[in-house]
N, C-alpha and C positions, 0 to 999 in steps of 0.2 A: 596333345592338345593342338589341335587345326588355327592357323592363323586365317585372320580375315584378309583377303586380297584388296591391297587397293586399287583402286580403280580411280584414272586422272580425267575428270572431261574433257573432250575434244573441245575446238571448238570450231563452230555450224563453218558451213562451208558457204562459202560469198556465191552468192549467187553471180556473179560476175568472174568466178575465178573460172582457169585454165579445165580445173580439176572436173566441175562440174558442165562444161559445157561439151558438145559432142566430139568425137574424136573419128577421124578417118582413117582406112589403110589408103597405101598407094593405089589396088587395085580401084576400091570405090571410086578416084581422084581421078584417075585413069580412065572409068566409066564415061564419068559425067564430061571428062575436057577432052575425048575421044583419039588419049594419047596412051602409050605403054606402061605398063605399072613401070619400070625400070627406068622411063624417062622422068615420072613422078618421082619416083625413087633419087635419083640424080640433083634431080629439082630443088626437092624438099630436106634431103640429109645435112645439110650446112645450118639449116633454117634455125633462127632460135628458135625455142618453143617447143619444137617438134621432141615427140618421147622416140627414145632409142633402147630397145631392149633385147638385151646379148651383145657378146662381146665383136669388139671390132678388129680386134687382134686376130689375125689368122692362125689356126693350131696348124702347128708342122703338119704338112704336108695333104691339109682338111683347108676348104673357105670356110672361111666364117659364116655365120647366120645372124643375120640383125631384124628384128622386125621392129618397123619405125608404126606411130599411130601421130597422127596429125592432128592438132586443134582446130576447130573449123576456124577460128581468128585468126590461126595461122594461113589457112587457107586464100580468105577472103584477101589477107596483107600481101600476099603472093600473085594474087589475082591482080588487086590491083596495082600492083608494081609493073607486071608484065603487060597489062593493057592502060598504061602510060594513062589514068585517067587521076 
């Protein structure tokens, strides 16, 4: 006899959260402020907010691979921290 699965509602995602609003790579970031992804990269990995995914731990004798995605809220708090306004 098959049990019924339960299933927990989510719930709705704010329209104001992190989750839902756009997210950047370094490259794009890089694009648009006509600097090196690596300098974004540099930039932005401290940043709260910012997603980090993979490990930061280097394996014996391999770099590591991290690919960071940026909230645009992060962006814009970054932007204006650095042009002092």
């Amino acid at each position: 006899m098959a049990t019924a699965a339960k299933f927990v509602a989510a719930e709705p995602i704010a329209s104001g959260s992190a989750f839902a609003e756009r997210h950047y790579s370094p490259a794009e970031i890089a694009e648009r402020w006509s600097l090196s992804a690596d300098a974004i990269r540099k930039l932005f990995e401290k940043e709260p907010g910012v997603l980090i995914i993979g490990s930061t731990v280097p394996r014996r004798g391999k770099r590591s691979y991290t690919t960071l995605r940026i909230p645009e809220s992060v962006v814009v708090r970054v932007h204006r921290r650095l042009s002092k306004v």
